[in-house]
PLY file of the C-alpha trace (Angstrom):
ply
format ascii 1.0
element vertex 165
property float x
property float y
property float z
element edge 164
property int vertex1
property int vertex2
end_header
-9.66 9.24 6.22
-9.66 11.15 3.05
-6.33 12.03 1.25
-6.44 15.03 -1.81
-9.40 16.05 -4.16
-11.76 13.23 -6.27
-10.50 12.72 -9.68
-12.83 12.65 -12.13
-12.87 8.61 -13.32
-15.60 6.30 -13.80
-16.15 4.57 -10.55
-15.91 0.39 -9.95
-13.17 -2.02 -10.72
-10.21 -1.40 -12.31
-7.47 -4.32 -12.50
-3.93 -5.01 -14.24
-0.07 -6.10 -13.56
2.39 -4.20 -12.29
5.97 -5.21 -13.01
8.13 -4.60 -10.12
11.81 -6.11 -9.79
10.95 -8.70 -12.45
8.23 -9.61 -10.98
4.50 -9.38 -11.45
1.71 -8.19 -8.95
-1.92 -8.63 -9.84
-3.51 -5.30 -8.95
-7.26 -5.60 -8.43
-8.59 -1.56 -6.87
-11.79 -0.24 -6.72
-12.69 3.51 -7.48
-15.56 5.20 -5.72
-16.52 9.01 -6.78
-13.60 9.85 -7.85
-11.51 7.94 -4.85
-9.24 4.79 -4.94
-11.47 2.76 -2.08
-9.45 -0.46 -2.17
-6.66 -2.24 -3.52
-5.58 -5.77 -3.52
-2.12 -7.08 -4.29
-0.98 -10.80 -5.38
1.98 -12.07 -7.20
1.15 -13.55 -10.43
2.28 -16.81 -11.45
4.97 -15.48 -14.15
6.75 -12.19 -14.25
5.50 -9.84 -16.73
8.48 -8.22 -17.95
8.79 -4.34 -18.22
5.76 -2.16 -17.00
4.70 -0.42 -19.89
3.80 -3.58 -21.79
2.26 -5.15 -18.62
-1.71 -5.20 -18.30
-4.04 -2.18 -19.15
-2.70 -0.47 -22.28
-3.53 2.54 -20.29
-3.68 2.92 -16.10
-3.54 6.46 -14.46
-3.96 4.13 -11.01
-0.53 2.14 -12.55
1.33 5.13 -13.52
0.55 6.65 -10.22
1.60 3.31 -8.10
4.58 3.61 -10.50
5.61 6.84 -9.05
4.49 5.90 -5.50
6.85 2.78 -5.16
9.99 4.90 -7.12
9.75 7.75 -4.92
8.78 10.45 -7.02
4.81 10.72 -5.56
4.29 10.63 -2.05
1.37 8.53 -0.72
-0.95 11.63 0.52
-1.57 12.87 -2.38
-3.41 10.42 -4.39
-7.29 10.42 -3.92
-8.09 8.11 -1.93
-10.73 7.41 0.78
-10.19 4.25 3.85
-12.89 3.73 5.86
-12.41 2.09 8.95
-12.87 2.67 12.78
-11.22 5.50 14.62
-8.45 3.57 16.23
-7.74 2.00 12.61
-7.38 5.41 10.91
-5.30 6.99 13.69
-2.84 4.16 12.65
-2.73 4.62 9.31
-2.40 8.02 9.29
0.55 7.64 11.73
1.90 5.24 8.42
2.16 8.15 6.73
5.18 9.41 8.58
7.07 6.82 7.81
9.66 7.66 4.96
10.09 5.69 2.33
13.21 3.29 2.54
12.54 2.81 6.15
10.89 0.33 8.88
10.03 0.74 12.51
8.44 -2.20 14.21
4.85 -2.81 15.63
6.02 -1.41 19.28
7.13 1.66 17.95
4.07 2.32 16.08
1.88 1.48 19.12
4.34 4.17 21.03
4.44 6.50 18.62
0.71 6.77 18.57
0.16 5.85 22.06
-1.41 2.54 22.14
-0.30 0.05 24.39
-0.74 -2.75 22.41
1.47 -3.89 19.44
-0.83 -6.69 18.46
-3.86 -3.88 17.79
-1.88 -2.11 15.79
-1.03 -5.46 13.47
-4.74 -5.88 13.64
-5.11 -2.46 12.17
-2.40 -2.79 9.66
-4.59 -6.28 8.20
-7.55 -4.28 7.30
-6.30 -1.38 5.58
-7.92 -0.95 2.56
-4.80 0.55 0.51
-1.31 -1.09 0.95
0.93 1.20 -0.85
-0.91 4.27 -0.98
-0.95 3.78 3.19
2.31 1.95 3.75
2.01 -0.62 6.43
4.43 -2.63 4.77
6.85 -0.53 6.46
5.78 -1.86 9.50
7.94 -5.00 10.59
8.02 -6.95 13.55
10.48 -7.25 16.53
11.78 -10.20 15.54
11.07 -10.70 11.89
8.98 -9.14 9.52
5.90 -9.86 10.48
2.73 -10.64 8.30
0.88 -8.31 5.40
-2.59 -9.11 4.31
-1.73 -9.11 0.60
1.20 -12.05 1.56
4.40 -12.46 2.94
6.07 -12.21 -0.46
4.56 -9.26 -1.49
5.72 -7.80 1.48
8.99 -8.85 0.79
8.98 -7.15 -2.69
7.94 -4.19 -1.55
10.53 -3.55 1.14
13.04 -4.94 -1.33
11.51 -2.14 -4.11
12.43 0.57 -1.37
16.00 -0.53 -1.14
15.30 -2.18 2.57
15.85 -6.00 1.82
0 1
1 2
2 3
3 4
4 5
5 6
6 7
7 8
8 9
9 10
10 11
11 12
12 13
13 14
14 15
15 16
16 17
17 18
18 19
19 20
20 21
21 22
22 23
23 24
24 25
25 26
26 27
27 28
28 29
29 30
30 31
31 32
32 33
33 34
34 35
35 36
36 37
37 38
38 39
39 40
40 41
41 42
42 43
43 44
44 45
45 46
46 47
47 48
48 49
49 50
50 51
51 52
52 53
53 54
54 55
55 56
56 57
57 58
58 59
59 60
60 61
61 62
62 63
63 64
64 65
65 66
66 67
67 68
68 69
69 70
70 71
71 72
72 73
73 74
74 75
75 76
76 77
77 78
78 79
79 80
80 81
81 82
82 83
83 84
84 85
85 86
86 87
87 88
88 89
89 90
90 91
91 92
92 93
93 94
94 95
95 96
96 97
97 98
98 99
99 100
100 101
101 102
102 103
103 104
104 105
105 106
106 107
107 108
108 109
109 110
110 111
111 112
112 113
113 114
114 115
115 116
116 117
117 118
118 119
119 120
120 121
121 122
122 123
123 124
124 125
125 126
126 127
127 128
128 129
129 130
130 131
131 132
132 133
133 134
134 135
135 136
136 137
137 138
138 139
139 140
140 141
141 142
142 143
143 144
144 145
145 146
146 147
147 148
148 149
149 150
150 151
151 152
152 153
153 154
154 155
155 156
156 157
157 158
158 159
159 160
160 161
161 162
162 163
163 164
C-alpha cells in the first residue's frame, strides 16, 4: 500500500519528540527510498514543552505529523509505503475514510469492509506499520476503547488531540 510520490531523503532512522497537549511522544520512523516505512510512538517520561524546541532542530517527518494531527494535511498524502498481507492493507486503507475527529468501532470496520470478524480487524490494526499517517487509533471498541500497539495512553492522546476525549 503505497500513498503519494518518494521524497527525496536519506533513507534509515530518523527519531525525535513531538510535543502534543503538553505532553511528549518519542517518535522513532524509519525512511526507505524516499518512503516513511515505520513509525513507533511512546510517551516520554517528562513533557517537552512547545514543539519547536522539542528534539531534532530540524524534522520535515515532525512538521508533517504536526500538520497531520492539527488537521491541516490529510494522511494520504505523505509518502509512505506499509507492507503487510492483503487482508491487512484492505483495512487500513478502509482507515483512511475515517475523518478526523471521529471513531467507529471494530464491528463497523469489519462491516464496512466486509469481514465478519471484529477481532481480525484488531489484529490488523496491531501491525500497522504507521499509526497516524494510517489512523487506527480511530478505531475503538464496543465497549471501551480498545487497545493500540504504541499503548493505551498514546491512544488516549491522540483521540484527545482530535477533540474526541
Amino acid at each position: 500500500m503505497t500513498y503519494c510520490g518518494p521524497w527525496t531523503l536519506q533513507d534509515g532512522p530518523e527519531a525525535f519528540h513531538l510535543a502534543l497537549l503538553g505532553s511528549c511522544l518519542d517518535v522513532n520512523a524509519m525512511w526507505e527510498g524516499g518512503y516513511l516505512t515505520r513509525i513507533d510512538l511512546r510517551l516520554c517520561g517528562d513533557a517537552c514543552g512547545t514543539g519547536a524546541g522539542c528534539g531534532l532542530a530540524f524534522s520535515r517527518l515532525r512538521d508533517i505529523l504536526e500538520a497531520v494531527l492539527s488537521g491541516s494535511v490529510r494522511c494520504g498524502s505523505i509518502p509512505a509505503k506499509a507492507r503487510g498481507s492483503k487482508f491487512q492493507t484492505k483495512v487500513w486503507a478502509a482507515l483512511l475514510s475515517i475523518p478526523r475527529g471521529s471513531v467507529i468501532t471494530y464491528g463497523q470496520l469489519a462491516d464496512m469492509i466486509g469481514c465478519a470478524s471484529p477481532r481480525a480487524i484488531g489484529q490488523a490494526l496491531g501491525a500497522n506499520p504507521l499509526p497516524i499517517i494510517i489512523p487506527c487509533h480511530r478505531v475503538v471498541g464496543a465497549d471501551g476503547l480498545g487497545g493500540f500497539s504504541c499503548g493505551i495512553n498514546v491512544k488516549r492522546l491522540l483521540l484527545r488531540s482530535e477533540g474526541i476525549m
